[in-house]
MDAnalysis code that builds the backbone (N, CA, C; Angstrom):
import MDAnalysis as mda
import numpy as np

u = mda.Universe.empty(672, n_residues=224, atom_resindex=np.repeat(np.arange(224), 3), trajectory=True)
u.add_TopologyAttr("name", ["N", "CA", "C"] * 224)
u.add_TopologyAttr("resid", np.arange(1, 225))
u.add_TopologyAttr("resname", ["UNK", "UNK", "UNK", "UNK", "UNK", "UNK", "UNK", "UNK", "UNK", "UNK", "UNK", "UNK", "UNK", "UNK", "UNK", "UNK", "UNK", "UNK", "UNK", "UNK", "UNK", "UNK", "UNK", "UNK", "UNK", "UNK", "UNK", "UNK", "UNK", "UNK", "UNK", "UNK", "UNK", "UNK", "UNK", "UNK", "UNK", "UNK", "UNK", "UNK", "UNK", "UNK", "UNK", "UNK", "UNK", "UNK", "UNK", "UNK", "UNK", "UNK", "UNK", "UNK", "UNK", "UNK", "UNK", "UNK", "UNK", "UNK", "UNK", "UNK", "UNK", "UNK", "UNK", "UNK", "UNK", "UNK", "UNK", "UNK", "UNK", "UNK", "UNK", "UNK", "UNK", "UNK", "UNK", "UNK", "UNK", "UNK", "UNK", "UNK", "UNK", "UNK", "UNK", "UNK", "UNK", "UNK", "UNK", "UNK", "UNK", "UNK", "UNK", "UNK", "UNK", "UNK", "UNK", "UNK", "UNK", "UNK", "UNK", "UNK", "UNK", "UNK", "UNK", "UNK", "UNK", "UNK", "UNK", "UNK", "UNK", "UNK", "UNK", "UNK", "UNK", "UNK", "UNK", "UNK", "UNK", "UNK", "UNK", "UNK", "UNK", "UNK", "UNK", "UNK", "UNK", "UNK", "UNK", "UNK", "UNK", "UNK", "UNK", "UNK", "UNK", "UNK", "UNK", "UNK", "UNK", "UNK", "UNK", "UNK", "UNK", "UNK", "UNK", "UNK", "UNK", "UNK", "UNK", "UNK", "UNK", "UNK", "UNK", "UNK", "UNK", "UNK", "UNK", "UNK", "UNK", "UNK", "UNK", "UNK", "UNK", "UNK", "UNK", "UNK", "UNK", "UNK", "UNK", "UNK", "UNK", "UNK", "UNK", "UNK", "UNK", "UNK", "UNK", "UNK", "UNK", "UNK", "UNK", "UNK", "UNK", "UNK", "UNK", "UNK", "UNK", "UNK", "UNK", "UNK", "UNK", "UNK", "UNK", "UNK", "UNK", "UNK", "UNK", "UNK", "UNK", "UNK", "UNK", "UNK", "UNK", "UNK", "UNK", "UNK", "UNK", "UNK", "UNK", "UNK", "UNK", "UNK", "UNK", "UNK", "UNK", "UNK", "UNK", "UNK", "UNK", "UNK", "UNK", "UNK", "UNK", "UNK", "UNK", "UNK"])
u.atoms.positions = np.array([
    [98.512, -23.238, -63.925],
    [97.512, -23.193, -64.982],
    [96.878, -21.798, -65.096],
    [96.335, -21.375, -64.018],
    [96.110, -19.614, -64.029],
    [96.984, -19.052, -64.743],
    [97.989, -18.874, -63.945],
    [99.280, -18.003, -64.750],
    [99.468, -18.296, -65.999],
    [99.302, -19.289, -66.262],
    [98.882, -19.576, -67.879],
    [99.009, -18.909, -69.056],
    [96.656, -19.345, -67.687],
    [96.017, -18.910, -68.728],
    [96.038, -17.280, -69.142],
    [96.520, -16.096, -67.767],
    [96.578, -14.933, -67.754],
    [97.307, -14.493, -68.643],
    [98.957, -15.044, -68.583],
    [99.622, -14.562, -69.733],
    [98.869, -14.596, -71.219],
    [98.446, -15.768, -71.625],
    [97.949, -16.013, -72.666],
    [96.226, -15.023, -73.326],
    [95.831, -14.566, -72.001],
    [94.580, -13.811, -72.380],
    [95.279, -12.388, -72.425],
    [96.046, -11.837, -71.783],
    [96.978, -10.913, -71.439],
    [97.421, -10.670, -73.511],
    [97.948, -11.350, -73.716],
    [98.788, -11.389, -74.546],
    [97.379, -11.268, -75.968],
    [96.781, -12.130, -76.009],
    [95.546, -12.415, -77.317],
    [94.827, -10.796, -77.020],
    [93.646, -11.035, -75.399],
    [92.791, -9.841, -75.647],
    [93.132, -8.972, -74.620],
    [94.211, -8.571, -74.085],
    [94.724, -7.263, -73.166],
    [94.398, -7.766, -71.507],
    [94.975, -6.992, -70.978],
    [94.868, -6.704, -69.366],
    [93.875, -6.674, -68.966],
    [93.147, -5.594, -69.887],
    [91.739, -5.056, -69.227],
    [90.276, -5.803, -69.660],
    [90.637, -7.158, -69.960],
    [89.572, -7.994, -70.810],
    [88.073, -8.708, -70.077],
    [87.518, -8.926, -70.048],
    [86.975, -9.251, -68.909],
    [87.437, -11.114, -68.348],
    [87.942, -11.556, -69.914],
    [88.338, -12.536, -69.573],
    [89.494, -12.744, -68.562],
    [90.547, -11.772, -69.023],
    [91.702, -11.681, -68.283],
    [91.259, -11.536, -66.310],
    [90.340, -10.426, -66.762],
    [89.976, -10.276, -65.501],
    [89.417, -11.360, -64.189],
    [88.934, -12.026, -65.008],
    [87.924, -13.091, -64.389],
    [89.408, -14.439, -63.717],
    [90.490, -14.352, -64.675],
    [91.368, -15.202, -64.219],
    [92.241, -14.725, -63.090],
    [92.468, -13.509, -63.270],
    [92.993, -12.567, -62.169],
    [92.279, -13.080, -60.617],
    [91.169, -12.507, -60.970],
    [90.613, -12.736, -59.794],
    [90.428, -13.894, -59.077],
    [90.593, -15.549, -60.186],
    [90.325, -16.296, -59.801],
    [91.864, -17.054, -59.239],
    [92.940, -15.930, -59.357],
    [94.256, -16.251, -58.842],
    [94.540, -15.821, -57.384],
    [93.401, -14.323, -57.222],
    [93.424, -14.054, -55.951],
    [92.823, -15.160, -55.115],
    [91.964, -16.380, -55.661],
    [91.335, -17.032, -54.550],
    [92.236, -17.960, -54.237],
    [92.743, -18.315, -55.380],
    [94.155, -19.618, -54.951],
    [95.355, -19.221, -54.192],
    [95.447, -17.526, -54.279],
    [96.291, -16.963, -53.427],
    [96.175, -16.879, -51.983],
    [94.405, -17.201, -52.268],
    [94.023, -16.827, -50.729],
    [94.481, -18.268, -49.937],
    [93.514, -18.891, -50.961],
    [93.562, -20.304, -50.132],
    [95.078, -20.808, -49.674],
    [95.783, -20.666, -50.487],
    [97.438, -20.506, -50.269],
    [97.865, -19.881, -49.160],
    [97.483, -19.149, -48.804],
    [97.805, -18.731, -47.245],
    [98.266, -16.918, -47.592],
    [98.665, -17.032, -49.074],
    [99.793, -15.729, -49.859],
    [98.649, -14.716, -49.554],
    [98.494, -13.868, -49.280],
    [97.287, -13.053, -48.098],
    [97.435, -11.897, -49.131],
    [99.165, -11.575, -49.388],
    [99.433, -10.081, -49.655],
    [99.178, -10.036, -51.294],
    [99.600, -11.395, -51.547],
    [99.501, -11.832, -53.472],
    [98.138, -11.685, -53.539],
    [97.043, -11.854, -52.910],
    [95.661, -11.788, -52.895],
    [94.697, -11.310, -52.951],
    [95.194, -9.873, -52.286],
    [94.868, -8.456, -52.201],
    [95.613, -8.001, -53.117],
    [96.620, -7.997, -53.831],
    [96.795, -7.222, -55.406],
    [96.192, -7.701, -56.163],
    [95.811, -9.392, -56.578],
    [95.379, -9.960, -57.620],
    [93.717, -9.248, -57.382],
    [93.308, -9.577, -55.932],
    [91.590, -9.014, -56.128],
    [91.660, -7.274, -56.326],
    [92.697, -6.256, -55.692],
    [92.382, -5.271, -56.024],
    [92.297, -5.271, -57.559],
    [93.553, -6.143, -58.147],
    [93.222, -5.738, -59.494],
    [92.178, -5.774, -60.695],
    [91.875, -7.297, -60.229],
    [90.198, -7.867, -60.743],
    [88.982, -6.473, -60.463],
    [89.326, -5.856, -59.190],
    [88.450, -4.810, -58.896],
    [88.263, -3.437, -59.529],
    [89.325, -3.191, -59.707],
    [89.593, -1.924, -60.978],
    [89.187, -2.281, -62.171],
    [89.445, -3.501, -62.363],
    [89.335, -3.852, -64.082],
    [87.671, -3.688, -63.953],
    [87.412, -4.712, -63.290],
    [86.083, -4.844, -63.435],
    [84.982, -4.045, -63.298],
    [85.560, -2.665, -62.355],
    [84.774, -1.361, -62.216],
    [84.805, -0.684, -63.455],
    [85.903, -0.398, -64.050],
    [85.935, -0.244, -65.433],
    [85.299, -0.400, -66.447],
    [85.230, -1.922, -66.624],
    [84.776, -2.482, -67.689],
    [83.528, -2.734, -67.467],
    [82.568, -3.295, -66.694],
    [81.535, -3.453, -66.228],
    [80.492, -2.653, -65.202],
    [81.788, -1.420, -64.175],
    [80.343, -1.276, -63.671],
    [80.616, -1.589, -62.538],
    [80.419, -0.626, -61.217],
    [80.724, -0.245, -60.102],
    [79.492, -1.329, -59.243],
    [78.298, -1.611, -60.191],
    [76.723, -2.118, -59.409],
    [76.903, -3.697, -60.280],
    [77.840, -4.179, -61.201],
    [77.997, -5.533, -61.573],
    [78.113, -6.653, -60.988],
    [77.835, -7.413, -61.127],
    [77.393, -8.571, -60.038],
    [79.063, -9.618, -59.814],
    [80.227, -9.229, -61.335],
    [81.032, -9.331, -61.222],
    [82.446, -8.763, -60.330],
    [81.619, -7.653, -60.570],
    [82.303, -6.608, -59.591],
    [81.877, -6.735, -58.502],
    [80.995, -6.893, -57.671],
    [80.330, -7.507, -56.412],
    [80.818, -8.689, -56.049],
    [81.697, -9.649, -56.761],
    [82.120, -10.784, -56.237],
    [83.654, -10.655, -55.730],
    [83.674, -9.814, -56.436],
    [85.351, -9.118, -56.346],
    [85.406, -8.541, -54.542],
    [84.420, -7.321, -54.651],
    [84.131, -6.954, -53.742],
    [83.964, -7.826, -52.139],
    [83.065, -9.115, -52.576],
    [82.841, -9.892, -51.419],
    [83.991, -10.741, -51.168],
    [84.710, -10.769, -51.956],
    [86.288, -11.665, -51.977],
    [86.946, -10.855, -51.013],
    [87.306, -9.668, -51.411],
    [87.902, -9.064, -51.079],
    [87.181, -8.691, -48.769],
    [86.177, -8.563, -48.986],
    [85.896, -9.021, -47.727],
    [86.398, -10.523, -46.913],
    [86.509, -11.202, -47.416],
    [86.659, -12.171, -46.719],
    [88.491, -12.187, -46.664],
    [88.663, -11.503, -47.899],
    [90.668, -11.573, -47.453],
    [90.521, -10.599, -46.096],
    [90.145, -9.643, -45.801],
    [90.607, -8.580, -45.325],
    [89.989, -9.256, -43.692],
    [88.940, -9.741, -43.904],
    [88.540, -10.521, -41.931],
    [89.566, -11.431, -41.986],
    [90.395, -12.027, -42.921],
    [91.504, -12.998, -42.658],
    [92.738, -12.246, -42.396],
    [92.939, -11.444, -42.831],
    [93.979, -10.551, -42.342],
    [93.715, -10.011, -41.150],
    [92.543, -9.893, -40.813],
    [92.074, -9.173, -39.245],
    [91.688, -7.544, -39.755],
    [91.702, -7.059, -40.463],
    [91.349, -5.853, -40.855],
    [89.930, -5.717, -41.170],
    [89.159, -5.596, -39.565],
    [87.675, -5.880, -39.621],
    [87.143, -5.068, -39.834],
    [87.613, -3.651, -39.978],
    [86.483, -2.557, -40.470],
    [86.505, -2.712, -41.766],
    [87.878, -2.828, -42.339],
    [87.573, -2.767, -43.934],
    [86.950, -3.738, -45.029],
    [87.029, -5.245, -43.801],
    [86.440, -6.464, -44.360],
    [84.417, -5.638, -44.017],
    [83.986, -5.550, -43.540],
    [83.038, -4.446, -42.924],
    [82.706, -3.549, -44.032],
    [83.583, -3.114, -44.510],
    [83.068, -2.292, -45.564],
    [83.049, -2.842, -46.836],
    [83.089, -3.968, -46.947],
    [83.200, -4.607, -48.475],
    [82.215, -4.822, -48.402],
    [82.031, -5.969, -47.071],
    [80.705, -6.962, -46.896],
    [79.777, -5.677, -47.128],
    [79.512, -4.684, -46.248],
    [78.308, -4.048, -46.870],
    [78.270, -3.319, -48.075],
    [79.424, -2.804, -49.124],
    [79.301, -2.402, -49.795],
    [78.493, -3.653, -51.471],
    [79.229, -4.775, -50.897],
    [78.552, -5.995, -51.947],
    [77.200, -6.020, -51.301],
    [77.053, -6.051, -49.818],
    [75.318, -6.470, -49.737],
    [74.842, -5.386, -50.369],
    [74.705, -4.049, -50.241],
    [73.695, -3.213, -51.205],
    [74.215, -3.250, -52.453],
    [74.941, -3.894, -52.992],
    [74.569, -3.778, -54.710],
    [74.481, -5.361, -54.857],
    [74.414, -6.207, -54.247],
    [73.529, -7.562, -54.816],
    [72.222, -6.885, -54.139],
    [71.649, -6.238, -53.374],
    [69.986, -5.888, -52.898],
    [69.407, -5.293, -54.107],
    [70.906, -4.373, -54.717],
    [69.915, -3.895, -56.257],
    [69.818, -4.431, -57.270],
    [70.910, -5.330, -57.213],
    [71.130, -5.976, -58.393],
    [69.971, -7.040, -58.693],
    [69.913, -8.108, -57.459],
    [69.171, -9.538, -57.099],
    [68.090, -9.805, -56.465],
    [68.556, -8.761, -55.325],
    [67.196, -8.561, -54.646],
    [67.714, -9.104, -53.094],
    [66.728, -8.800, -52.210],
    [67.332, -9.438, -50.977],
    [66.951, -10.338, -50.601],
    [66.513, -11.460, -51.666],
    [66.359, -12.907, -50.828],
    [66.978, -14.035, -51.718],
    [68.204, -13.295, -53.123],
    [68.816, -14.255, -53.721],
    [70.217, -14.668, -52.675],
    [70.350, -15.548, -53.149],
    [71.449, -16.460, -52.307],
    [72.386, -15.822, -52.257],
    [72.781, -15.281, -53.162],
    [74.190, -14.268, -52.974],
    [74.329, -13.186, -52.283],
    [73.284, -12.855, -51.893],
    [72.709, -11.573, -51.264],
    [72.436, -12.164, -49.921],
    [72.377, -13.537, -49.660],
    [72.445, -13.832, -48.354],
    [73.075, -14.528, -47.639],
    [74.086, -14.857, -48.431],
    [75.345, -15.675, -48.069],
    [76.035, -14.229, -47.843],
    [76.163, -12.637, -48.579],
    [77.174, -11.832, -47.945],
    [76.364, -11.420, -46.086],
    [75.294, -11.541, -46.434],
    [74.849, -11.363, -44.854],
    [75.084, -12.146, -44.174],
    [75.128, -13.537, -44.338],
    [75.819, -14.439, -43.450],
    [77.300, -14.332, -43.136],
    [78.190, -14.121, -43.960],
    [79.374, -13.338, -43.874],
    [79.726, -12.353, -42.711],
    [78.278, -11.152, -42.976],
    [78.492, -10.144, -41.845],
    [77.962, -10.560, -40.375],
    [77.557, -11.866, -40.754],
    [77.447, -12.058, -39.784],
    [78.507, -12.777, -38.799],
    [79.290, -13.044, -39.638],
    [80.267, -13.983, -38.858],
    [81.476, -12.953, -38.863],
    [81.720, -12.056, -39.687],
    [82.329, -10.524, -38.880],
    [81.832, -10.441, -37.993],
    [80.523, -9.753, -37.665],
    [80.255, -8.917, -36.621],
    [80.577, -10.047, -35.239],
    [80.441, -11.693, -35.491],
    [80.507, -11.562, -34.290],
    [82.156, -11.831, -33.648],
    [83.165, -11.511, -34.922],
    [84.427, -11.374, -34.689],
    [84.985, -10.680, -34.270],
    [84.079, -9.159, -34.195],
    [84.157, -7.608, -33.846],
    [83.574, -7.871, -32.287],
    [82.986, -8.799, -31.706],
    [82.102, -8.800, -30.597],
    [80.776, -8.008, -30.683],
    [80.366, -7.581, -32.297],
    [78.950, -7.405, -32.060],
    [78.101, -8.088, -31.934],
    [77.273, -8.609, -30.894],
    [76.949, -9.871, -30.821],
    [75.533, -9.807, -31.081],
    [74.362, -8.688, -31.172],
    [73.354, -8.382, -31.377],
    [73.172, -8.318, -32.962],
    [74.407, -7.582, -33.209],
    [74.249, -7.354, -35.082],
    [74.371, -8.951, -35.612],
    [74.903, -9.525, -34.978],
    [75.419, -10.794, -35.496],
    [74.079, -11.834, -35.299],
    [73.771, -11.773, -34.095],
    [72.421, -12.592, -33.940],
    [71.527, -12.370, -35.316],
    [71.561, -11.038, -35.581],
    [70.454, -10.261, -36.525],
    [71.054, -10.793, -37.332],
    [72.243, -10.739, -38.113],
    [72.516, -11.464, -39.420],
    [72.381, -12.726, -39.878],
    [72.960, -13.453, -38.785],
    [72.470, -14.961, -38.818],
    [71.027, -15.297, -39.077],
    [70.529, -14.366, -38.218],
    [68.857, -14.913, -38.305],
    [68.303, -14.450, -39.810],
    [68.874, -13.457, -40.464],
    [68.329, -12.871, -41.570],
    [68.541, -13.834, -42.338],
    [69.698, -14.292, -42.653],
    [70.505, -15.343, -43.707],
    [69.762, -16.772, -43.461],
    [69.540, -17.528, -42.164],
    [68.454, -18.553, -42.154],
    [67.398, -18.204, -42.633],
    [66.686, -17.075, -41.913],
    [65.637, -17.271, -42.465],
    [65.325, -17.159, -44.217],
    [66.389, -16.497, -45.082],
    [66.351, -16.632, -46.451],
    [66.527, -17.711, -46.776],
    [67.236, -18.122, -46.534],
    [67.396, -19.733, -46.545],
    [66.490, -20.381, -47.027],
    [65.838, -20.383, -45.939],
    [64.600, -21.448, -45.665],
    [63.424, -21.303, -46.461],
    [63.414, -19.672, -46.738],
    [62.322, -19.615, -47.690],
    [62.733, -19.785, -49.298],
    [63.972, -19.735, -49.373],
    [64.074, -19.938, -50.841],
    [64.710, -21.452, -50.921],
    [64.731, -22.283, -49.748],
    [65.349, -23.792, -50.107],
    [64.188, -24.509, -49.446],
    [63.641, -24.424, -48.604],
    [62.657, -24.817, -47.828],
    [63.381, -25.563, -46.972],
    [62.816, -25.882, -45.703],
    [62.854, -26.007, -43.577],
    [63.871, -27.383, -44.303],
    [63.440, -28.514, -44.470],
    [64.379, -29.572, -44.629],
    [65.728, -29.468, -45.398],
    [65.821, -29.038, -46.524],
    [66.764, -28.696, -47.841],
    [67.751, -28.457, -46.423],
    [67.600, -27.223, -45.988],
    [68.490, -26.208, -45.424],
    [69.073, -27.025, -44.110],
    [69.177, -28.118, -43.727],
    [69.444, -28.968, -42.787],
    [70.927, -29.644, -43.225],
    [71.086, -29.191, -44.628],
    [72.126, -30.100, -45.135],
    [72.852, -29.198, -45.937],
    [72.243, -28.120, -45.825],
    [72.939, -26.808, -46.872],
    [74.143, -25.960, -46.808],
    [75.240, -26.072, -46.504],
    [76.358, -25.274, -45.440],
    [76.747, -23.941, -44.977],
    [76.037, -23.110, -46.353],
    [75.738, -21.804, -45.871],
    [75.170, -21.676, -44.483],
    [74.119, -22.420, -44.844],
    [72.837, -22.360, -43.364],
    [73.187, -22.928, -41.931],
    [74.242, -23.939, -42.351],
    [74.420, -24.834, -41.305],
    [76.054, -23.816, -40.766],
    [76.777, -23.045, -41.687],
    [77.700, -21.873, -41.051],
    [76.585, -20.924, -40.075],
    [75.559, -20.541, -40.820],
    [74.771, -19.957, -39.663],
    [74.599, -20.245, -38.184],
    [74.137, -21.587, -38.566],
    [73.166, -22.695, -37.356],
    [74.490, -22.602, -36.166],
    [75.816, -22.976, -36.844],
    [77.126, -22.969, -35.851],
    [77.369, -21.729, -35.512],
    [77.305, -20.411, -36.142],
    [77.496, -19.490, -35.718],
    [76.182, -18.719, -34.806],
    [75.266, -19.159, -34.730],
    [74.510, -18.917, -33.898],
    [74.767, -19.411, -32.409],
    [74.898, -20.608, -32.374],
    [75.237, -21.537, -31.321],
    [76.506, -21.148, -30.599],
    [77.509, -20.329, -31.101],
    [78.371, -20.022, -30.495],
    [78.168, -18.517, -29.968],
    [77.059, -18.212, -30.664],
    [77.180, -16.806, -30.078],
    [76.369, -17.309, -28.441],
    [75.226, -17.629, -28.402],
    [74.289, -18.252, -27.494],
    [75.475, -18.947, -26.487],
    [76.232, -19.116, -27.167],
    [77.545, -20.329, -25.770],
    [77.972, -18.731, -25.271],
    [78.698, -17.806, -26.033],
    [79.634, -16.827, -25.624],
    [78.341, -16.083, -24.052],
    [77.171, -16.326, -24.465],
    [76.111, -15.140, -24.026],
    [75.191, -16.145, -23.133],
    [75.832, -17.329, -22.830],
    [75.889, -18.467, -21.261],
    [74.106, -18.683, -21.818],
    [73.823, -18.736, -23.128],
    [72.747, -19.114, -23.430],
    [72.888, -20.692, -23.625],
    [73.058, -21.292, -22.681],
    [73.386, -22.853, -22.988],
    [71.903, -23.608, -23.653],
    [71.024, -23.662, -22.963],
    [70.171, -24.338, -23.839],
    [69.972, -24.121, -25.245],
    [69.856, -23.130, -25.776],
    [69.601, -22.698, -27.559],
    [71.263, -22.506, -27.898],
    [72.057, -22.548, -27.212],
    [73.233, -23.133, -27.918],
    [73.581, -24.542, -28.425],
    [73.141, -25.309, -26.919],
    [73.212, -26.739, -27.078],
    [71.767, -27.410, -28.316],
    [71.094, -26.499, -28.197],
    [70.191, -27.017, -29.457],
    [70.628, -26.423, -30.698],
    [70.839, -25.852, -31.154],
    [71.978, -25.497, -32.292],
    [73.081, -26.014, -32.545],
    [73.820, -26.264, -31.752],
    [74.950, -27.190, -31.649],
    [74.958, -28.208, -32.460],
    [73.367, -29.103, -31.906],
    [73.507, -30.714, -32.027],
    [72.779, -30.574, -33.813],
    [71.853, -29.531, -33.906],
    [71.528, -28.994, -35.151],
    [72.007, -29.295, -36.010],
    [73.736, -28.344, -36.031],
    [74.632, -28.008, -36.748],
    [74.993, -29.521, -37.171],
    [75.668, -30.249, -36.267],
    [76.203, -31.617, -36.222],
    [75.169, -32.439, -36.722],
    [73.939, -32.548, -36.537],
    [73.486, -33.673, -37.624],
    [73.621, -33.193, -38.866],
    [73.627, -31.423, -39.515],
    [73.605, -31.499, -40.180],
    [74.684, -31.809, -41.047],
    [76.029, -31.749, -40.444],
    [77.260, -31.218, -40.783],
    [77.357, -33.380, -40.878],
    [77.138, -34.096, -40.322],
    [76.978, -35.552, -40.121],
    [76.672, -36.017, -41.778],
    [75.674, -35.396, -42.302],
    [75.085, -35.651, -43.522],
    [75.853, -35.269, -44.740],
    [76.329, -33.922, -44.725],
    [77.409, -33.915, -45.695],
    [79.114, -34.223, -45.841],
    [79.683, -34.204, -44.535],
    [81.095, -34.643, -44.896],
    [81.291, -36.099, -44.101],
    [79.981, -36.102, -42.961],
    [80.368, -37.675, -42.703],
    [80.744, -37.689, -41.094],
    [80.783, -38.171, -40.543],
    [80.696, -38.091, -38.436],
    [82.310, -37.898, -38.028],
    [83.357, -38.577, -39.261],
    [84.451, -38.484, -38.906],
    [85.317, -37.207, -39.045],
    [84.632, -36.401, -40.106],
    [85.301, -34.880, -40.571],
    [85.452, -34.238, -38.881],
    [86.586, -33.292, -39.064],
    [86.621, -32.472, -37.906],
    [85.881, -31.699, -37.644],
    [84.695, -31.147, -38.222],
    [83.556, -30.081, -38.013],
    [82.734, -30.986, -37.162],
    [82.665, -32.259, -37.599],
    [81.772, -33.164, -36.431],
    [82.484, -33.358, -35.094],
    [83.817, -33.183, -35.319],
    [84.461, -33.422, -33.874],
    [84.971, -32.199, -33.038],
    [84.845, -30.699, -33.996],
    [84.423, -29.837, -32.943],
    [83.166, -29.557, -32.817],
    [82.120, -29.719, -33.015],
    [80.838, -29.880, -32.772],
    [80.633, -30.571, -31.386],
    [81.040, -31.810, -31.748],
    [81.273, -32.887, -30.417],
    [81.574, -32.277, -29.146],
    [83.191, -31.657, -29.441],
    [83.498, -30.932, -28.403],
    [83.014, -29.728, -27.566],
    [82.465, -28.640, -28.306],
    [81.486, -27.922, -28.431],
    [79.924, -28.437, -27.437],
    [79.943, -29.327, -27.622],
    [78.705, -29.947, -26.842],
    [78.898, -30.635, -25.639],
    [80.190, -30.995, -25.687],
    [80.750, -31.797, -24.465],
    [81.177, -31.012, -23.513],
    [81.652, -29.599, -23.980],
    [82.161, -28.443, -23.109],
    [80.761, -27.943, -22.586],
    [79.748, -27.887, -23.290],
    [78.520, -27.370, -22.779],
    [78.269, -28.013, -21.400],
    [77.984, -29.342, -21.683],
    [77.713, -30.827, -20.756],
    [78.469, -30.321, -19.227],
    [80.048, -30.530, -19.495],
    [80.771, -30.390, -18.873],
    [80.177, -29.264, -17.578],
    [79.979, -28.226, -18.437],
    [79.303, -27.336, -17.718],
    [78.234, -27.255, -16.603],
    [77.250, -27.798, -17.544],
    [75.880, -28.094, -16.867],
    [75.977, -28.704, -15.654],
    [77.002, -29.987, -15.688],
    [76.896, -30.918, -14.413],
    [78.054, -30.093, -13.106],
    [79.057, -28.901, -13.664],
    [79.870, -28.272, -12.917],
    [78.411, -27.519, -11.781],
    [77.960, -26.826, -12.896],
    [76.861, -25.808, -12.058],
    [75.924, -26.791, -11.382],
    [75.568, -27.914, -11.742],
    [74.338, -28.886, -10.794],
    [75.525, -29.215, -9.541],
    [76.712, -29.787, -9.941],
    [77.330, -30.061, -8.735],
    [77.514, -29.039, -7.959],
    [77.288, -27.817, -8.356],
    [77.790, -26.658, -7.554],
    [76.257, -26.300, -6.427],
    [75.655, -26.408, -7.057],
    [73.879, -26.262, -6.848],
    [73.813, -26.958, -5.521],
    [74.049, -27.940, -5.643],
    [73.736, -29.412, -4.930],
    [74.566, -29.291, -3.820],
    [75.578, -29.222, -3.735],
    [76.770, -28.452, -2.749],
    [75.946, -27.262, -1.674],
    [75.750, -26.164, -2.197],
    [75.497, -25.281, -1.743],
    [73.860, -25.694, -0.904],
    [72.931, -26.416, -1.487],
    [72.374, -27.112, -0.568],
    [72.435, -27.589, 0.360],
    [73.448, -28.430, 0.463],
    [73.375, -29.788, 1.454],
    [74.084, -28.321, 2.582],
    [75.025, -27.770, 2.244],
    [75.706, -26.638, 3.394],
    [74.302, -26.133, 3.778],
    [73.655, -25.707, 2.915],
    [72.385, -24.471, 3.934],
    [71.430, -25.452, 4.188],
    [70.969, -26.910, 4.167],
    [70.757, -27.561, 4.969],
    [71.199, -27.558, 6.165],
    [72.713, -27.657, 6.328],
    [73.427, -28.228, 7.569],
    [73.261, -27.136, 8.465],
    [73.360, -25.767, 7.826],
    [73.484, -24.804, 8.848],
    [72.416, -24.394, 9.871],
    [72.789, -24.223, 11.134],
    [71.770, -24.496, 12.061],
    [70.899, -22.981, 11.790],
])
């Protein structure tokens, strides 16, 4: 149906149309989702030229292009350059929107889930926390319990806190994530059952180190 519609806008109002453009780009996402990685990155570079063109290097259209194009490139593993999208879209949605519209904080949530793919784990804390806390002020404390942007946060927080043997504010994030994640796709989706697991590996833990604890007692008891 894309291909289509492209030929057909292609053909009526040119290559460089914005309509054309807008289908382009919306072929790179089916390319993405498709797994076609390399078809994905021509279709968005091309949406990206057009649209710098026609609209405007600071366009909010062109900024989506841009943030697309971030998320192909952390899927390819090419994390500096996914890195440079993500921030090149966050400062022109900051000028465009401002920095507490949603789009502007969903690409920070983004960098945040780069950075902590890069192992920056401080920048990443910081992003996450930036992106909740927008959240919350533009959906308010409950809304955002069920919201998935927020609740990608809430999980990506929790794993950073697991990586950084922060078990308690992991395991409370964790269970966070999972009620919230409970509410929109339902207890049986697999996000609830790595959640589960996720929490059970925590568990697992806890009672390794008490048994270990408890051990090492009863020995320096015994020893005369």
């Amino acid at each position: 149906m894309y291909n289509r519609a492209l030929e057909g806008y292609e053909k009526i109002l040119g290559a460089e149309h914005t309509s054309t453009l807008n289908t382009v780009n919306n072929l790179g996402t089916i390319y993405a989702d498709q797994g076609k990685l390399d078809e994905a990155e021509k279709m968005y570079n091309r949406a990206l030229e057009g649209r710098e063109k026609a609209l405007g290097a600071d366009h909010t259209s062109t900024l989506h292009t841009i943030n697309d194009l971030g998320g192909l490139y952390a899927n390819q593993g090419k994390l500096d350059d996914a890195e440079k999208m993500y921030n090149r879209a966050l400062e022109g949605y900051k000028k465009a929107l401002g920095a507490e519209h949603m789009w502007t904080l969903n690409t920070v949530n983004n960098l945040g889930t780069l950075y902590a793919d890069q192992v920056k784990l401080d920048e990443a804390e910081k992003m996450y926390n930036r992106a909740l806390e927008g959240y919350e002020k533009a959906l308010g404390r409950e809304s955002i319990q069920s919201f998935i942007p927020a609740l990608i946060a809430i999980w990506g927080l929790a794993s950073l806190f697991d990586c950084q043997n922060r078990a308690e504010d992991a395991r409370a994030l964790y269970s966070k994530a999972q009620s919230g994640y409970r509410k929109v796709v339902g207890d049986d989706h697999q996000i609830c059952q790595d959640l589960r697991d996720s929490l059970a590996a925590l568990a697992k833990e806890r009672d390794k180190i008490s048994t270990t604890t408890e051990g090492e007692l009863v020995l320096a008891h015994r020893r005369p």
